[in-house]
MIDOVEX-326607 format. One record per residue (C-alpha): residue number from 1; residue in one letter; chain; x, y negated, z. Coordinates in Angstrom, 1 decimal, always signed. Last residue first. Layout:
! MIDOVEX-326607
node nr=NUM&rest=A&kette=A&px=X&py=Y&pz=Z
...
END
This chain:
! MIDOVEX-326607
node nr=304&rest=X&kette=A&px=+118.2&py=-63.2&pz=+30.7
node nr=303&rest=X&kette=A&px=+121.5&py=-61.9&pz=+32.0
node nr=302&rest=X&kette=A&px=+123.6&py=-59.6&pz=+29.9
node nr=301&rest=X&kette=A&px=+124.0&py=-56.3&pz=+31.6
node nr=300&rest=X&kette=A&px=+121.2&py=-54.8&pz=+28.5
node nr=299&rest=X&kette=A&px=+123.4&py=-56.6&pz=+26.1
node nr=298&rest=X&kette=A&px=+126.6&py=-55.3&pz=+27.2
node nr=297&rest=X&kette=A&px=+125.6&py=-52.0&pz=+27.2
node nr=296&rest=X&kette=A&px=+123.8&py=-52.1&pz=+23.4
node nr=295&rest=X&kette=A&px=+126.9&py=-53.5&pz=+22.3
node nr=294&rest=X&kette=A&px=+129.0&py=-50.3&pz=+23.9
node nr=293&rest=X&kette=A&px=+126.7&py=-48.6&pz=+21.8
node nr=292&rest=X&kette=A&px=+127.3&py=-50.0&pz=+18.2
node nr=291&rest=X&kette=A&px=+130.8&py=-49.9&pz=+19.0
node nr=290&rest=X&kette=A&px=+130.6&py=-46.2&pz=+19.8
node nr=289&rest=X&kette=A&px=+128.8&py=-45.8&pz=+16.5
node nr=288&rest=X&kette=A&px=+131.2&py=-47.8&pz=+14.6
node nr=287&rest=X&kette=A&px=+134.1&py=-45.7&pz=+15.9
node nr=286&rest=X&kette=A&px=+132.2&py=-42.7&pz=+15.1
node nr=285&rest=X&kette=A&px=+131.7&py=-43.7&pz=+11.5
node nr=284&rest=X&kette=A&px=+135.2&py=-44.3&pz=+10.9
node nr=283&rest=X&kette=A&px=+136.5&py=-41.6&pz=+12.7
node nr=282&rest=X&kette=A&px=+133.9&py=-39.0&pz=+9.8
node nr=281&rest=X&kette=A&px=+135.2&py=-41.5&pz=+6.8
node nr=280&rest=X&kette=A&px=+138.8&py=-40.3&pz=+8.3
node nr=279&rest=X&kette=A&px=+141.1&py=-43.2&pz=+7.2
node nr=278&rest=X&kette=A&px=+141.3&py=-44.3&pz=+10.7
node nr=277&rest=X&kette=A&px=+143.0&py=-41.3&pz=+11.7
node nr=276&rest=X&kette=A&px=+142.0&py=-38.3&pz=+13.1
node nr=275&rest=X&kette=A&px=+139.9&py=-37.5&pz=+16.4
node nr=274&rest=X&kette=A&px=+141.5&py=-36.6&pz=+19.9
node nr=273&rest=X&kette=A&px=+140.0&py=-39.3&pz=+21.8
node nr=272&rest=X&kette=A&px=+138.0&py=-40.8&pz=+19.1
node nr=271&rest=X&kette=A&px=+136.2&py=-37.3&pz=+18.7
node nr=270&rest=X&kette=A&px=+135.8&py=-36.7&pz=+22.4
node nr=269&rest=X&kette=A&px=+133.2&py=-39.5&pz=+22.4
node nr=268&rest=X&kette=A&px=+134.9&py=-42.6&pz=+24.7
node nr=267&rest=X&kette=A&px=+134.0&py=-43.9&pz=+27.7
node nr=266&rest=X&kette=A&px=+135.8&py=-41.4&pz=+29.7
node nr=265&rest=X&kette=A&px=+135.0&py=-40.7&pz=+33.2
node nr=264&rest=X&kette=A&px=+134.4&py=-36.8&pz=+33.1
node nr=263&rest=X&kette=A&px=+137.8&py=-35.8&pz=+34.9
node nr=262&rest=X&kette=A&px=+139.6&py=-35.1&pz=+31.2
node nr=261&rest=X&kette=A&px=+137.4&py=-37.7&pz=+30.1
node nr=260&rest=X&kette=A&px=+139.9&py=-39.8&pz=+31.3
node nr=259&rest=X&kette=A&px=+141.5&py=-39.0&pz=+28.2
node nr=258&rest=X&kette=A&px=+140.8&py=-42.5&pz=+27.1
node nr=257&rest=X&kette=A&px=+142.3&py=-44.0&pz=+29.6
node nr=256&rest=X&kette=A&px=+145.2&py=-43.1&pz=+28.2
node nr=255&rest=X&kette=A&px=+147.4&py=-46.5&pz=+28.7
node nr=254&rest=X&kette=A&px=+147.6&py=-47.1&pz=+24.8
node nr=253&rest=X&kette=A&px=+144.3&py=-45.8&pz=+24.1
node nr=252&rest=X&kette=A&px=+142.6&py=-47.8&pz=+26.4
node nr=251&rest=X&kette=A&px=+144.7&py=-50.8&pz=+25.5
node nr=250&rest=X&kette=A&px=+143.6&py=-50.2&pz=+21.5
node nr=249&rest=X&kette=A&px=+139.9&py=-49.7&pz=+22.5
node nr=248&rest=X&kette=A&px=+140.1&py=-52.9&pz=+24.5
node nr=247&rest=X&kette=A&px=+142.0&py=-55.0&pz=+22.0
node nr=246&rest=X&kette=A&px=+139.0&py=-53.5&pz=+19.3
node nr=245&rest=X&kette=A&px=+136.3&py=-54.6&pz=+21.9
node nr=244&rest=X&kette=A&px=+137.4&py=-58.0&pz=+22.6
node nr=243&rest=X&kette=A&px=+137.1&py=-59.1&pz=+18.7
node nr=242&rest=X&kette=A&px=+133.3&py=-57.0&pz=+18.7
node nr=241&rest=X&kette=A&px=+132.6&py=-59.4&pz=+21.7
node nr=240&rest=X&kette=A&px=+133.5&py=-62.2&pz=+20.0
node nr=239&rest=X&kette=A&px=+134.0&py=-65.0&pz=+23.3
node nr=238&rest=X&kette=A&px=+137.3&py=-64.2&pz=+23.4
node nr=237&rest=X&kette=A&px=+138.4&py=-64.6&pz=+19.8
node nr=236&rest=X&kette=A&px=+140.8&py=-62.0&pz=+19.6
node nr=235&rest=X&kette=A&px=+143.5&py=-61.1&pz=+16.2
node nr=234&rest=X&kette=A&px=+145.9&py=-58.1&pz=+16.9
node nr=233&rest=X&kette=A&px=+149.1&py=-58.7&pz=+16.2
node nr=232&rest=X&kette=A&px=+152.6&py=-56.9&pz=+15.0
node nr=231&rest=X&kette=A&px=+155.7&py=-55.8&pz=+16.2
node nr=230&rest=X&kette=A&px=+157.9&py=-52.6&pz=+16.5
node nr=229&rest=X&kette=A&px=+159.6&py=-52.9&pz=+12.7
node nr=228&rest=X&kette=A&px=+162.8&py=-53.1&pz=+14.7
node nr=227&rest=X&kette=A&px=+164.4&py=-54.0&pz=+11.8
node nr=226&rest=X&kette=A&px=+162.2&py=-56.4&pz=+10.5
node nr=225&rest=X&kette=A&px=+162.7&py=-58.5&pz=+13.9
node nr=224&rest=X&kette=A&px=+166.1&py=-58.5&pz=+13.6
node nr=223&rest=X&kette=A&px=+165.8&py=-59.5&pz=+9.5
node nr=222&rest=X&kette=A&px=+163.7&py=-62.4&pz=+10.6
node nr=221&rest=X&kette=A&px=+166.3&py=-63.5&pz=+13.3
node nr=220&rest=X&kette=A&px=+169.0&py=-63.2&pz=+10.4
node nr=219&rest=X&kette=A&px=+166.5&py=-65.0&pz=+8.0
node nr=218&rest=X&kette=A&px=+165.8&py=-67.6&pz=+10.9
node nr=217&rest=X&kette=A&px=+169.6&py=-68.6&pz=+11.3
node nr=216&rest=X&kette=A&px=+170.5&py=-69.0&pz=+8.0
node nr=215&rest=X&kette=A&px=+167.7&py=-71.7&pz=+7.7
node nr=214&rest=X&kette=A&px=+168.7&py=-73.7&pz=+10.8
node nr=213&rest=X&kette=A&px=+170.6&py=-76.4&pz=+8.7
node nr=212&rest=X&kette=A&px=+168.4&py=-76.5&pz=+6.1
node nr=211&rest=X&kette=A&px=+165.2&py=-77.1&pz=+8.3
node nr=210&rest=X&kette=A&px=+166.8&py=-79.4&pz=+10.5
node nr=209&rest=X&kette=A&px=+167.9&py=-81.9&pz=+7.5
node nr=208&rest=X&kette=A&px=+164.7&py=-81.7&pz=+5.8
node nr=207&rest=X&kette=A&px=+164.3&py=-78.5&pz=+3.2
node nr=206&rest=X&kette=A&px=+161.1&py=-77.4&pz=+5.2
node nr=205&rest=X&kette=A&px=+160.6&py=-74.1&pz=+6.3
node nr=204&rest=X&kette=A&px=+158.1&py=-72.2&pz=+3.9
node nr=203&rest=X&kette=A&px=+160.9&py=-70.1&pz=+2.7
node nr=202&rest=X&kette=A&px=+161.5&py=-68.5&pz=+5.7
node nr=201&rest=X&kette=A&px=+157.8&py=-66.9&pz=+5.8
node nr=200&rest=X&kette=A&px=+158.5&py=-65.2&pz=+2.2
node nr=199&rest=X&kette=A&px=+161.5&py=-63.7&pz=+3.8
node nr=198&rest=X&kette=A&px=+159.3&py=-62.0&pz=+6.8
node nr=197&rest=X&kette=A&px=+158.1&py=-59.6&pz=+4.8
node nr=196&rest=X&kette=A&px=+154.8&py=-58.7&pz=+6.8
node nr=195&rest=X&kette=A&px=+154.2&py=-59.1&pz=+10.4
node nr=194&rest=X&kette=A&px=+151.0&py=-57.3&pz=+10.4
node nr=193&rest=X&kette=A&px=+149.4&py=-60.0&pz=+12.5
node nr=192&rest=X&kette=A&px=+150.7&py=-62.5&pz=+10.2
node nr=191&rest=X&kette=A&px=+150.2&py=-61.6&pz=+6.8
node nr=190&rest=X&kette=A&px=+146.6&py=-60.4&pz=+7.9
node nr=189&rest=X&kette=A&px=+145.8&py=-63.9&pz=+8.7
node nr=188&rest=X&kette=A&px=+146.0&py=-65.1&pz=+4.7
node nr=187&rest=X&kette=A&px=+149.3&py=-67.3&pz=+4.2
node nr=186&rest=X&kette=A&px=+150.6&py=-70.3&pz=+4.0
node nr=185&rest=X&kette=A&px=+148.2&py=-71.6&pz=+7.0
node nr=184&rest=X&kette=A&px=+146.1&py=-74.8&pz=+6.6
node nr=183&rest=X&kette=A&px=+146.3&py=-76.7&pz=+10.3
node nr=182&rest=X&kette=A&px=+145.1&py=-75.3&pz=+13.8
node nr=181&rest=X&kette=A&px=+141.7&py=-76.2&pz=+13.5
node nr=180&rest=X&kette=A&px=+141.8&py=-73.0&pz=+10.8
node nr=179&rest=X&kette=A&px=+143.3&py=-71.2&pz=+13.8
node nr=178&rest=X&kette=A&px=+140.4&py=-71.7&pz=+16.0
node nr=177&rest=X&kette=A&px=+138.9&py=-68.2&pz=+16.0
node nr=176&rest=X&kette=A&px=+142.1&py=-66.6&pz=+16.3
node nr=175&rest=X&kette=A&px=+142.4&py=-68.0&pz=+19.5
node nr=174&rest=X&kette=A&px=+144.9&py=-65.2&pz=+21.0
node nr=173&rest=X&kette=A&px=+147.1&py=-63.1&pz=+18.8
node nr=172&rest=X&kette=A&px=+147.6&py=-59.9&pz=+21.1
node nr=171&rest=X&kette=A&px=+150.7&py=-57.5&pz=+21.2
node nr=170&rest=X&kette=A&px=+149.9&py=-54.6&pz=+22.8
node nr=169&rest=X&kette=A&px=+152.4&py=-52.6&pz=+24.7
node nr=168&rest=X&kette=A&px=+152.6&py=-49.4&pz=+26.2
node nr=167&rest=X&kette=A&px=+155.8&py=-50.5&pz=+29.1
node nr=166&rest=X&kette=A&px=+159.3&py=-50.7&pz=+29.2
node nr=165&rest=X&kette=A&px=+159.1&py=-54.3&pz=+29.9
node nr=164&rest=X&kette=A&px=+162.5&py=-55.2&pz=+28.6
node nr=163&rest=X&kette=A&px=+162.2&py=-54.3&pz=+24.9
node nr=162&rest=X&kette=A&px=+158.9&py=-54.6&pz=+24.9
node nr=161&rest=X&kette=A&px=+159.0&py=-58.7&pz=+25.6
node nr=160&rest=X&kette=A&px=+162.1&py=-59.0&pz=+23.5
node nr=159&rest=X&kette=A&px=+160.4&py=-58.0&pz=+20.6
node nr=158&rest=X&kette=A&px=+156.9&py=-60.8&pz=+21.6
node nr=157&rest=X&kette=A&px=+159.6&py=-62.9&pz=+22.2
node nr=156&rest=X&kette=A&px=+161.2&py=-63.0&pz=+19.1
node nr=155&rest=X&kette=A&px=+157.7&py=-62.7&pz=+17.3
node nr=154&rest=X&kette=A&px=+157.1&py=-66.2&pz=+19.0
node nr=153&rest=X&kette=A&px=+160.2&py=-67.8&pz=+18.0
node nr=152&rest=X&kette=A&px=+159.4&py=-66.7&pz=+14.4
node nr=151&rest=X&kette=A&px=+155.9&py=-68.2&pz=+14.7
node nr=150&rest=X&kette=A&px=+157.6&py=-71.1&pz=+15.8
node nr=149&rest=X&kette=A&px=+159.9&py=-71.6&pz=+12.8
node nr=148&rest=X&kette=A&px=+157.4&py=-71.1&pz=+10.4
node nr=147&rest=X&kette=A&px=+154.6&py=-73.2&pz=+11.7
node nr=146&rest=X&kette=A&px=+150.6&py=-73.0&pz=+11.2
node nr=145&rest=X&kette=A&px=+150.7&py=-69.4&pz=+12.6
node nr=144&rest=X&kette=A&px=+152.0&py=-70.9&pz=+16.3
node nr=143&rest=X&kette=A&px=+148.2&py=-72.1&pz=+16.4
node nr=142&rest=X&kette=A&px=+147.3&py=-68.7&pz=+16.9
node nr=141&rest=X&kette=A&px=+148.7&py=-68.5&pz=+20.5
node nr=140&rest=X&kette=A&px=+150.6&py=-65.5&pz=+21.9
node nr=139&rest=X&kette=A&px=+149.3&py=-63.2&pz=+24.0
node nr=138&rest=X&kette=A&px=+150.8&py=-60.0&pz=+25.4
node nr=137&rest=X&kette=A&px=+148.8&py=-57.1&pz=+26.9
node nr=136&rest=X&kette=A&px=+151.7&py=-55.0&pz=+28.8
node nr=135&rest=X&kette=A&px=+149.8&py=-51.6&pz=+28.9
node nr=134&rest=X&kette=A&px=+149.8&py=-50.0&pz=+32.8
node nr=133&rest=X&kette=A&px=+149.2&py=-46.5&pz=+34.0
node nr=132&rest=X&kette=A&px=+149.1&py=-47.5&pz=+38.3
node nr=131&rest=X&kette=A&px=+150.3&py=-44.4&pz=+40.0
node nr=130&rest=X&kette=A&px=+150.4&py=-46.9&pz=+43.4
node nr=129&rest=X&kette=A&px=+154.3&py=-46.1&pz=+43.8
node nr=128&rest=X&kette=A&px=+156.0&py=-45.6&pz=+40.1
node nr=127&rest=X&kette=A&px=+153.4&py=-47.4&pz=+38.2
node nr=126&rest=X&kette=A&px=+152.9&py=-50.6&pz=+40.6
node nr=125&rest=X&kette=A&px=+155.9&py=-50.5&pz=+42.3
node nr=124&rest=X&kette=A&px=+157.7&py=-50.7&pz=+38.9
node nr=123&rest=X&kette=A&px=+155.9&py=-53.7&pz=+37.9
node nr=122&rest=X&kette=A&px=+156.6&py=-55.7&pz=+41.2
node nr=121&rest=X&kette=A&px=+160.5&py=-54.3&pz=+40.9
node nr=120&rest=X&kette=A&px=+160.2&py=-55.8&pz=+36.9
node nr=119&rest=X&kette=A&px=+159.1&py=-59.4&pz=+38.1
node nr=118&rest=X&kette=A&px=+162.0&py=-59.3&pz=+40.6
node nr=117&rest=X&kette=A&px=+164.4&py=-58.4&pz=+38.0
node nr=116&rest=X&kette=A&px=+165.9&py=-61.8&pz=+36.9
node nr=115&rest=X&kette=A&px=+166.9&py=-62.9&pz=+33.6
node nr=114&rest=X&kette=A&px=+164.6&py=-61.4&pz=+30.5
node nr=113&rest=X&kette=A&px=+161.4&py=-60.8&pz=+31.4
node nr=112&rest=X&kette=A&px=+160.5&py=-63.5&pz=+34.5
node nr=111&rest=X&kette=A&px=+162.6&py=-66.2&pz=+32.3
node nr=110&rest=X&kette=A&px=+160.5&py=-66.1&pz=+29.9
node nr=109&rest=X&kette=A&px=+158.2&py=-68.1&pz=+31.8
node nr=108&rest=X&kette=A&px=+154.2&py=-67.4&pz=+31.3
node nr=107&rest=X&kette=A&px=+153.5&py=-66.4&pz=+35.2
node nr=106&rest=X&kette=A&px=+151.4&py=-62.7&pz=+34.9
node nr=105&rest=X&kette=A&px=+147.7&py=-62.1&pz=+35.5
node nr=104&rest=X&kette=A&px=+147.3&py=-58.4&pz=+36.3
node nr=103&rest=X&kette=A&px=+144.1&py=-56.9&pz=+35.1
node nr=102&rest=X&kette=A&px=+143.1&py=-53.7&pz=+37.8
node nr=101&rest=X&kette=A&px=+140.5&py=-51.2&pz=+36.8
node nr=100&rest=X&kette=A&px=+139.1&py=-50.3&pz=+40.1
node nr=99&rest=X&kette=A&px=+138.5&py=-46.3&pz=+41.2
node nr=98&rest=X&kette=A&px=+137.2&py=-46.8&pz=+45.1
node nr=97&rest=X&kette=A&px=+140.4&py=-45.8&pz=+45.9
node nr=96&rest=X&kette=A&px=+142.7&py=-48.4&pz=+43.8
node nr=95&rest=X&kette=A&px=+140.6&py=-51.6&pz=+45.6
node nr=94&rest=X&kette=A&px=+141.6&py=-50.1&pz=+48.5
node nr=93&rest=X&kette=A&px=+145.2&py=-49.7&pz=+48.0
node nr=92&rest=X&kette=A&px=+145.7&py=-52.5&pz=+46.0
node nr=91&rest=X&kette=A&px=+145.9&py=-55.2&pz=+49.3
node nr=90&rest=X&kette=A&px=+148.0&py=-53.5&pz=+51.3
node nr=89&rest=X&kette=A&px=+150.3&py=-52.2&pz=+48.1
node nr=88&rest=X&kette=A&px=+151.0&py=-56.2&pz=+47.7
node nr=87&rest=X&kette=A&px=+151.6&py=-56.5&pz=+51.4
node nr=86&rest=X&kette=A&px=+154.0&py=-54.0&pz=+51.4
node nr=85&rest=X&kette=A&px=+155.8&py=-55.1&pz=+47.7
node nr=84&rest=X&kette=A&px=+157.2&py=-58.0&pz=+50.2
node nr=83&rest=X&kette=A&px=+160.6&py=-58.0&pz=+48.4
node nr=82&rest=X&kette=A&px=+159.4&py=-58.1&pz=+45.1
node nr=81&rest=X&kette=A&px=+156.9&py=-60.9&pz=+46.5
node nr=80&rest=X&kette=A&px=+159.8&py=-62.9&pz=+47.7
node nr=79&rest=X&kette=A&px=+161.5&py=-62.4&pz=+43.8
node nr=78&rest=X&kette=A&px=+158.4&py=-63.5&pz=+42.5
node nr=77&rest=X&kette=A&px=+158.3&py=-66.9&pz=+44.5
node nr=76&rest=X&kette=A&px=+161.8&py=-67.5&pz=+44.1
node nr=75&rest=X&kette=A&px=+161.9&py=-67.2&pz=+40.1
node nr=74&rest=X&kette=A&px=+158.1&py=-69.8&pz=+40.7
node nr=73&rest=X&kette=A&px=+160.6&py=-72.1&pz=+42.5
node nr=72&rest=X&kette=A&px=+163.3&py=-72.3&pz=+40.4
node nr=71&rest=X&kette=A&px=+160.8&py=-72.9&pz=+37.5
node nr=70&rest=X&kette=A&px=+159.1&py=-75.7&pz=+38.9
node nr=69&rest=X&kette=A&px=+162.1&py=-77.0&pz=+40.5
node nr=68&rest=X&kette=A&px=+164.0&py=-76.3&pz=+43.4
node nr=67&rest=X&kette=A&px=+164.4&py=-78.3&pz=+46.4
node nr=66&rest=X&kette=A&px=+164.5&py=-75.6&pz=+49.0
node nr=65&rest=X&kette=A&px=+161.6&py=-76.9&pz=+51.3
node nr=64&rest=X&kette=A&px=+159.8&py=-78.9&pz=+48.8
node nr=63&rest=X&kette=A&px=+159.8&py=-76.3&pz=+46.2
node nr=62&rest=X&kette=A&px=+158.7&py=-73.2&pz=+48.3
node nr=61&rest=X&kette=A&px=+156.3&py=-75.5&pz=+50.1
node nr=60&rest=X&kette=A&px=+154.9&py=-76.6&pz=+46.3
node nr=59&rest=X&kette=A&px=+155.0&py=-72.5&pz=+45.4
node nr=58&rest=X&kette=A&px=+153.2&py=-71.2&pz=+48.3
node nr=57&rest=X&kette=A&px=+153.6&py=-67.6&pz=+49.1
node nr=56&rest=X&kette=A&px=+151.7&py=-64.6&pz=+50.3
node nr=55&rest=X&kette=A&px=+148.3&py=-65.7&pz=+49.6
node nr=54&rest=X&kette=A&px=+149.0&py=-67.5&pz=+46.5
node nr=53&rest=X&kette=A&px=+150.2&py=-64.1&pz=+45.3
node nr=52&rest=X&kette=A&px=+146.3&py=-63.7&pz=+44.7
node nr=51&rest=X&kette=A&px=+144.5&py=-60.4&pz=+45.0
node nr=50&rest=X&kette=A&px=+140.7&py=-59.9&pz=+44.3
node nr=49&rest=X&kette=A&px=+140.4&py=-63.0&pz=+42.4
node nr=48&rest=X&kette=A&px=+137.1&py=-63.6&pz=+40.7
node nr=47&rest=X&kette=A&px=+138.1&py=-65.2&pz=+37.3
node nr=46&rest=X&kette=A&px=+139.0&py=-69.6&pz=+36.3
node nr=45&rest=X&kette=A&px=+141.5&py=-69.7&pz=+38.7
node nr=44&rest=X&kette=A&px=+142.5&py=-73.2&pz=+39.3
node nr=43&rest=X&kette=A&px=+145.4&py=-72.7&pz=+41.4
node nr=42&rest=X&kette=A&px=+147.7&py=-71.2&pz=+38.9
node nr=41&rest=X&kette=A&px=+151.6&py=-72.5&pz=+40.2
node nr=40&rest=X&kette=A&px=+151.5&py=-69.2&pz=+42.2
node nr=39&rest=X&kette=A&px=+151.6&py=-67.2&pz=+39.3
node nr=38&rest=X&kette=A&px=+150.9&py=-63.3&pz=+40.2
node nr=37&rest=X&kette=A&px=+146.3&py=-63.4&pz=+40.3
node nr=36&rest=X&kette=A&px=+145.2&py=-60.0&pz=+40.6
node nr=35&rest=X&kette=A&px=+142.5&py=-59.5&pz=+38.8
node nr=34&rest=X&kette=A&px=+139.7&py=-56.6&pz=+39.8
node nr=33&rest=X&kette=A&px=+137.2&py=-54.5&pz=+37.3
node nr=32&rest=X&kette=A&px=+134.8&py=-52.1&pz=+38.0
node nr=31&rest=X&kette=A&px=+133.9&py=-50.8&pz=+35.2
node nr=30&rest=X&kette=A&px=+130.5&py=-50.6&pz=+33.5
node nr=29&rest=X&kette=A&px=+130.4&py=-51.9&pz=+30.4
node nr=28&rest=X&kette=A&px=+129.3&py=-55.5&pz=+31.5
node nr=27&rest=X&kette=A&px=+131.9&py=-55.3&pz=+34.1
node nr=26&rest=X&kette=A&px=+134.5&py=-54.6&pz=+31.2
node nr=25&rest=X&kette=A&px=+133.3&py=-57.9&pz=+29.1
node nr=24&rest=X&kette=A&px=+133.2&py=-59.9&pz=+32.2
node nr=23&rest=X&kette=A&px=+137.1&py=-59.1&pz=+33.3
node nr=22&rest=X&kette=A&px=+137.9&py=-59.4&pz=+29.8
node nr=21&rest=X&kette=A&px=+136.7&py=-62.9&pz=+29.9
node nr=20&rest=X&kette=A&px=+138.0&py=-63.9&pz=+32.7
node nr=19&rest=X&kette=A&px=+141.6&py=-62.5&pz=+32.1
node nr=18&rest=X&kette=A&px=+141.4&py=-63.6&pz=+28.8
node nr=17&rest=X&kette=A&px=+140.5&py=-67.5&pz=+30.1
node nr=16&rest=X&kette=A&px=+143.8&py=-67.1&pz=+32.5
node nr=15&rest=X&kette=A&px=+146.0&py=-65.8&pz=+29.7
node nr=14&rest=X&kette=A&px=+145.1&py=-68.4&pz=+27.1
node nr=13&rest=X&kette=A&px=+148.4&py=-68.8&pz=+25.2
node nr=12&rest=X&kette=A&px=+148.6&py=-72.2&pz=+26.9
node nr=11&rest=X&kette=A&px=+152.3&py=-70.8&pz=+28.6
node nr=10&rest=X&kette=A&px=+153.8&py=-68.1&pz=+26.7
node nr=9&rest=X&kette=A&px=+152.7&py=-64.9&pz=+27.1
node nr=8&rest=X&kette=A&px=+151.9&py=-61.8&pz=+29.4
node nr=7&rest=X&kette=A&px=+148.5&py=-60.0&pz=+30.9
node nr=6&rest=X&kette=A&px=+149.8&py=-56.2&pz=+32.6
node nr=5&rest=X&kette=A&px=+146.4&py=-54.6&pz=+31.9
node nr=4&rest=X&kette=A&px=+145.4&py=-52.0&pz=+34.5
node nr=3&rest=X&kette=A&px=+144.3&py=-47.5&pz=+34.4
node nr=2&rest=X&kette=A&px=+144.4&py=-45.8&pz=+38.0
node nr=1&rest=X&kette=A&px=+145.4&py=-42.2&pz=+38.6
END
């Protein structure tokens, strides 16, 4: 059994740069860690790639030879690749032997989720054929915090994200460390990753001419969301390594690779794998112990 992060969001959310630096922050800990690169319009990779769809498929001769667009084009590319899942279980195969946690850099169109099922066959192969437990790690860009109505959009798509996926997911809210650059926010930060009564956000629209007229509309979407009561954020600042460690502990729990330990490879003291809740002074002062030691990993992998 092999343990990934399915990495999701919008375009600009910061997917390549979390990619990079989660694939550091795990090496420092001690995985072995491969990304697999799935946008073919990314060809300034930022990581180590260990698979790239570039490989298989060129996006520009894609688009030149059957004049499509950018987005027709990428749609194309991910449908080839669901139907050439061969040379995709080629390439995992050995890096899934010698035990490789594998991050999965996904395309930001919405499109890939919600119309077309190539993205979802590539997904499927991935847990149903290659045993790959997977998380879907979305990101979705602070800065949206600083607007009502696209924070709403975002917590639209973050719903309709899980809904179609299928898979553990995390919902991440990336560059929290810049969102006072951002603009002066309504609220405190905690309003927005736990996605709080959404009614009090509504009324910060503006009573322009677009505002009004669009007001109805975002309390029924709020409401929706509500509802579901599925969604809420968890604040990362890349470079804080403390920040990275809580998105890992929640993926890790979210995939099971904390019972890994099962087979003697688990991280984690037995007491955060089966422990109680976070209210538990006893969890509490695990958790900050196993912190406290992960630091001390990262810092003795840390170059001079």
């Amino acid at each position: 059994m092999s343990f990934g992060q399915l990495v999701i969001g919008p375009p600009g959310s910061g997917k390549s740069t979390y990619c990079h630096g989660m694939q550091q922050y795990l090496q420092l800990t001690g995985r072995k860690v491969a990304v697999m690169n799935l946008d073919p319009a990314n060809d300034a990779l930022p990581y180590d790639c260990s698979v790239d769809i570039a490989d298989l498929v060129s996006l520009d001769a894609v688009m030149t030879s059957l004049h499509l667009g950018p987005n027709g084009g990428l749609l194309y590319c991910m449908d080839f690749l669901s139907e050439n899942l061969d040379w995709l279980e080629e390439r995992l195969a050995p890096l899934l032997q010698e035990g490789y946690y594998i991050i999965i850099d996904c395309p930001g169109q919405v499109e890939l989720f919600t119309l077309r099922s190539g993205l979802q066959n590539v997904i499927k192969a991935l847990t149903d054929r290659l045993h790959i437990r997977l998380a879907a790690v979305e990101l979705v860009d602070a800065h949206l915090c600083s607007d009502a109505g696209k924070f709403l959009a975002a917590l639209l798509l973050s719903l309709s994200s899980m809904m179609h996926l299928e898979l553990p997911h995390i919902n991440v809210l990336s560059k929290a460390d810049l969102v006072e650059a951002y603009g002066e926010l309504h609220f405190d930060l905690d309003y927005y990753t736990e996605v709080q009564d959404l009614s009090r956000l509504v009324d910060t629209i503006g009573e322009d001419a677009f505002g009004r007229r669009y007001r109805k509309l975002s309390e029924a979407l709020g409401e929706v969301i509500e509802d579901y009561g599925l969604v809420n954020y968890t604040p990362l600042a890349i470079e804080d390594k403390d920040s990275v460690q809580r998105v890992v502990a929640l993926i890790d729990k979210a995939t099971g690779y904390v019972f890994a330990g099962l087979a003697g490879k688990s991280p984690y003291p037995p007491e955060f794998v089966y422990g109680a809740g976070a209210a538990d002074s006893g969890a509490a002062d695990m958790w900050e112990r196993h912190q406290t030691q992960q630091e001390l990993r990262v810092h003795e992998r840390e170059p001079s």
